[in-house]
C-alpha positions in Angstrom: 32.6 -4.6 1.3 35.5 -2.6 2.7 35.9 -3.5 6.3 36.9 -0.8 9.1 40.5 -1.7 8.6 40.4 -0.6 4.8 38.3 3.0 5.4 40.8 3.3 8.6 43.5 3.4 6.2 42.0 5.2 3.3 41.2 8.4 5.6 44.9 8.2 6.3 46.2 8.4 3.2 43.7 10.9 2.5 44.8 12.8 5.2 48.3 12.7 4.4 47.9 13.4 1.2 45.5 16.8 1.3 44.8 17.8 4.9 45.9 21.4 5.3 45.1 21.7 1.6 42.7 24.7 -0.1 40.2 23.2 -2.6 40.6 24.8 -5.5 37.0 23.9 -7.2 34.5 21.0 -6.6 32.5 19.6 -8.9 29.2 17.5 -8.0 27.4 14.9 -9.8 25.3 13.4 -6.8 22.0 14.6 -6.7 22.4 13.9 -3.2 24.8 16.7 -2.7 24.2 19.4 -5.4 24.1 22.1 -3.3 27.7 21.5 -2.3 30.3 23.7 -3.0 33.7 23.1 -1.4 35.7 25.9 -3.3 38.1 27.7 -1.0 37.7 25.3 1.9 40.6 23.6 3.6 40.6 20.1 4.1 41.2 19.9 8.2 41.5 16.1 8.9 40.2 12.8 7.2 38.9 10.3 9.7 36.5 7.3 9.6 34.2 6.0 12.2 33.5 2.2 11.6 33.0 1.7 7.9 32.2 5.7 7.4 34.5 7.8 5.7 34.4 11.5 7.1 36.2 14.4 5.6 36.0 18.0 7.6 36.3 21.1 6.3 37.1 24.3 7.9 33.4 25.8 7.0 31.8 23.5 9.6 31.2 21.0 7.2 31.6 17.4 6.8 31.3 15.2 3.7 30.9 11.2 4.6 30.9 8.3 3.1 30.1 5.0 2.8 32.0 2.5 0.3 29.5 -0.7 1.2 30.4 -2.9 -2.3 31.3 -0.8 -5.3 32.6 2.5 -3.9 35.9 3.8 -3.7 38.3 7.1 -3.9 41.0 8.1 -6.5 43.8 10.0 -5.3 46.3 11.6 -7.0 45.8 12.4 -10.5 42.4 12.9 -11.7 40.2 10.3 -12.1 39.8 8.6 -15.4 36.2 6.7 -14.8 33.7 7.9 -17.2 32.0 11.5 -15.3 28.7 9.2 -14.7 30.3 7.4 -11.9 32.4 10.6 -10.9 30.0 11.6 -7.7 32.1 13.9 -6.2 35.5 15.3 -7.6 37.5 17.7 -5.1 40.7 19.8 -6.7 43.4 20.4 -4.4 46.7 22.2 -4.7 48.5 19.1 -5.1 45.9 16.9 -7.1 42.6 15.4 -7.5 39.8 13.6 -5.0 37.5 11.9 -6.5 34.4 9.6 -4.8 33.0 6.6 -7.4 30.5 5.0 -7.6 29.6 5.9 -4.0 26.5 4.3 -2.8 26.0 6.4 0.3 27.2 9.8 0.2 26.3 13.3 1.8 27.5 16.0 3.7 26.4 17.2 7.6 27.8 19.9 9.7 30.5 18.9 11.9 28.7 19.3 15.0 26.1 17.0 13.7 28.2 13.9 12.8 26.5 12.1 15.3 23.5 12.0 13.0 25.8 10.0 10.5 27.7 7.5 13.3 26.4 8.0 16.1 24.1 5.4 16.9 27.2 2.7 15.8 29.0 0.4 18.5 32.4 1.5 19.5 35.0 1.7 17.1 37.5 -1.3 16.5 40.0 0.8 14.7 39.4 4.4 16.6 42.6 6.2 18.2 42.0 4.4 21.3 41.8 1.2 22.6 38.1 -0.4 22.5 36.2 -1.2 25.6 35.8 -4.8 25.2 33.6 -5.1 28.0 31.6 -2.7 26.6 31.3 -4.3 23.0 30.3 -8.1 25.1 27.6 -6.6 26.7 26.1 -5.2 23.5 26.7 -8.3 21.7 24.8 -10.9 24.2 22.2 -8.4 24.3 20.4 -11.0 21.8 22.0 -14.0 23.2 20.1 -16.0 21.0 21.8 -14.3 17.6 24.5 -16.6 15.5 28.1 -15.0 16.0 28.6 -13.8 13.0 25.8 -11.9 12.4 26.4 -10.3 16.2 29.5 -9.3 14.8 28.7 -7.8 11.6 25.7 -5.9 13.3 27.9 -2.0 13.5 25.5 -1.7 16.3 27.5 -3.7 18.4 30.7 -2.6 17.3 31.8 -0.4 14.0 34.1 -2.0 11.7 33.7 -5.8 11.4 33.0 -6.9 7.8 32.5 -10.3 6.6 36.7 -11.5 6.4 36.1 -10.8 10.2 32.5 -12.4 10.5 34.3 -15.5 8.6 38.1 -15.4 10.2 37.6 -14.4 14.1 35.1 -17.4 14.8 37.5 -20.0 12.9 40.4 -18.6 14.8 38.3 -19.1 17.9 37.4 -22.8 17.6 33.8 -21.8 17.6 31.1 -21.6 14.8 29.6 -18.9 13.3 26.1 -20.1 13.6 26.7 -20.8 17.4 24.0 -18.5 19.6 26.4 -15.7 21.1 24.8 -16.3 24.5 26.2 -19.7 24.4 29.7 -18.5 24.0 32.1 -19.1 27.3 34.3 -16.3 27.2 33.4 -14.1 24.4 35.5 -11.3 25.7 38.4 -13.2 24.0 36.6 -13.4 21.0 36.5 -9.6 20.7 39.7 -8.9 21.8 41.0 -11.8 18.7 39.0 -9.9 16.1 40.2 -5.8 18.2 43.9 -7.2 18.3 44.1 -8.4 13.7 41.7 -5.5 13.0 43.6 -3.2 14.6 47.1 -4.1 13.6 45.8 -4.6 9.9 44.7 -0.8 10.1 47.8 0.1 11.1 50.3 -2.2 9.2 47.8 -3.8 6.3 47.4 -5.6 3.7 44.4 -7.4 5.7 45.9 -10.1 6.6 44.5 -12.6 8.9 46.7 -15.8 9.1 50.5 -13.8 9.4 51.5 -15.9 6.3 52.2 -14.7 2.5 50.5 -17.5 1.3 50.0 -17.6 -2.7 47.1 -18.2 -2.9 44.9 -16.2 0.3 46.0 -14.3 3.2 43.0 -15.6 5.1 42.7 -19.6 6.9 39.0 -20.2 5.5 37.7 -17.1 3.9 36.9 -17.9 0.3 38.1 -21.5 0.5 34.9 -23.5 0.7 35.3 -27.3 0.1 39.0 -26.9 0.6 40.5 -28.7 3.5 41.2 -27.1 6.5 44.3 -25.7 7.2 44.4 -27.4 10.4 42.7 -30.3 10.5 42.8 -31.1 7.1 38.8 -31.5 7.0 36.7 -30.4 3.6 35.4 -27.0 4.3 31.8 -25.7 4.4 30.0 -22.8 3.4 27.2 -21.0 2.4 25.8 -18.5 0.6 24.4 -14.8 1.1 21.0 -16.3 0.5 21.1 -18.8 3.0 22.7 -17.3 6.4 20.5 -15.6 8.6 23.4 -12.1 8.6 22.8 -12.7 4.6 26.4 -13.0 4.0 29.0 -15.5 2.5 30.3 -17.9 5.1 32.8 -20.9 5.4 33.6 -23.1 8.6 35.5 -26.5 9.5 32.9 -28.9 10.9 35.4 -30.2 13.2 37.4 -27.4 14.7 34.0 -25.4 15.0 31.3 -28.0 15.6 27.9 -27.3 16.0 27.6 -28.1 20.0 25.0 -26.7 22.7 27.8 -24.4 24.0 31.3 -23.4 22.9 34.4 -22.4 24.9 37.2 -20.4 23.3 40.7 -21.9 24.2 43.3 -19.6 24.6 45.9 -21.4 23.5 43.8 -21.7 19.9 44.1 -17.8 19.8 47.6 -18.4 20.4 48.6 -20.7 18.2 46.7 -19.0 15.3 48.1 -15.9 15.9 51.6 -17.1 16.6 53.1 -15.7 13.4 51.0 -12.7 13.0 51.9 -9.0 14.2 48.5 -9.0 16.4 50.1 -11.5 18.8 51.8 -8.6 20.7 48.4 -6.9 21.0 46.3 -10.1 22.0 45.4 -10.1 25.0 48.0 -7.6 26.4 46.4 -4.0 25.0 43.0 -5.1 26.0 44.0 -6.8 29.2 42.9 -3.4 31.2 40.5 -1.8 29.5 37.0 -1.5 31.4 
């Protein structure tokens, strides 16, 4: 599932690529969103709120989105999927815009968007900086929840997918199953995972470890049973089926061990940040924020 990183992105390109632009026709095949008609509307701004996707047009009107597994946007030329999975397809003056395969789709009036996001945590890859304290206090509100899933919960705080549910707490030194109540200094959690999601929005690909590594540009994600990249220790995982956030996991037994209660070092962050672009944002751009 795109992660707020990847939408953050998408609504930029978008945005460079149309925004100012008059739709020339639209052609719906959502039954969602058959009364739309976006002919002779200009695209205003693309922008994305978590893992939403919001285009606004100059009639008040907003179209969102939401990729979750199998969506996605063509740009450019238009689209050659087969019409069944074209949902939406929007002609501008300088090419095609076209939504497949979009699981959640539908369009509010601008002034209403806060039917769409507003009851989501504050936003990781927004225009401003996040208020971490903010985002700790809405995560130990269950202090008995496993990390991960108090991450992924948009709730807490919009754009966290899984690579971030998976990454952030082996970066940490703590494991994803630890309660989040039990967690001595979560703020630095938050600001880890605000500093890489932020900088991958900004510079992509997502990239978690700084490295161009054949293979992954993550330190565990995906690489269950391999050895850890720091400690050389065989991997774990699970599946979707058998997490509590129903989502794919993988953790070093030793550099996240199950304990009673978990303090994040610092100098962990650091070290596994050393080489990546988010070390000039950790814990500097955060440092203030209240």
């Amino acid at each position: 599932m795109p992660e707020g990183d990847t939408v953050r992105r998408l609504a930029e390109r978008i945005g460079t690529r149309f925004a100012g632009e008059r739709c020339r026709r639209s052609i719906v095949r959502d039954p969602r969103i058959t009364h739309l008609d976006l002919s002779g509307t200009t695209l205003v701004e693309a922008d994305a709120v978590g893992k939403w996707l919001l285009l606004r047009f100059d009639d008040g009107r907003t179209v969102y989105g939401h990729l979750r597994m199998d969506g996605h946007w063509d740009l450019g030329r238009r689209s050659p999927a087969p019409e069944w999975k074209r949902r939406l397809e929007v002609e501008f003056e300088s090419g095609w815009m076209t939504a497949i395969d979009m699981p959640l789709i539908g369009v509010v009036a601008t002034a209403d968007e806060h039917d769409v996001v507003g009851h989501l945590g504050p936003d990781l890859c927004g225009p401003g900086v996040p208020d971490i304290e903010r985002i700790v206090i809405r995560l130990t509100q269950d202090p008995a929840r496993p990390l991960a899933g108090a991450l992924l919960d948009q709730r807490n705080v919009a754009g966290f997918g899984n690579v971030y549910a998976v990454e952030v707490p082996f970066i940490c030194g703590v494991s994803p199953f630890q309660p989040i109540g039990s967690v001595g200094d979560l703020d630095l959690v938050v600001r880890a995972g605000s500093a890489l999601i932020r900088t991958n929005a900004e510079r992509g690909p997502q990239n978690t470890t700084g490295r161009r590594l054949h293979d992954s540009h993550h330190w565990v994600y995906g690489r269950r049973r391999q050895p850890c990249p720091w400690c050389s220790t065989a991997l774990l995982g699970m599946g979707e089926d058998a997490t509590p956030w129903q989502r794919v996991t993988t953790w070093c037994p030793s550099c996240q061990p199950d304990v009673e209660s978990r303090d994040v070092e610092i100098a962990r962050i650091e070290r596994a940040l050393a080489l990546h672009p988010a070390r000039r944002r950790f814990p500097v751009e955060t440092a203030g924020v209240s």
